[in-house]
Residue, then its C-alpha position, 0 to 999 in steps of 0.5 A: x500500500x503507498x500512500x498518495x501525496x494529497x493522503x500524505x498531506x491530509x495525514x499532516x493536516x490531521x496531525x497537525x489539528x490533532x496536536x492544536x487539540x491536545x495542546x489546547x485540552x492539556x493546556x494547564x498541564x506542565x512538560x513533566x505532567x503531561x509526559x507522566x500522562x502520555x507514560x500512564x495512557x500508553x500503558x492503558x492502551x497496552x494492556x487493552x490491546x495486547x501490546x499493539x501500539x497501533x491499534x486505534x490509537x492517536x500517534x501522538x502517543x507513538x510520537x512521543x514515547x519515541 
């Protein structure tokens, strides 16, 4: 499967709207707060998936475990 340019450019755009709403939901929220969060989420969605880091999850949370 390739990814076309205009899915690449929509994938960005989401992404990009996808960070706008984190930032903007976790807004009272210091660095280390939110890495703490980002740690626990993981690990919920980890244990309600059998470890498949891709499954239905927002790849912010990939992004930022990297």
């Amino acid at each position: 499967m390739v990814l076309t340019e205009a899915g690449r450019r929509r994938l960005q755009a989401a992404t990009a709207a996808q960070q706008e709403v984190e930032d903007d939901l976790f807004r009272s929220l210091t660095d280390a707060q939110r890495a703490q969060l980002t740690q626990l989420l993981v690990l919920v969605r980890d244990d309600l998936t059998g470890g498949d880091e891709h499954c239905a999850t927002p790849t912010s949370l990939d992004r930022k475990m990297s």
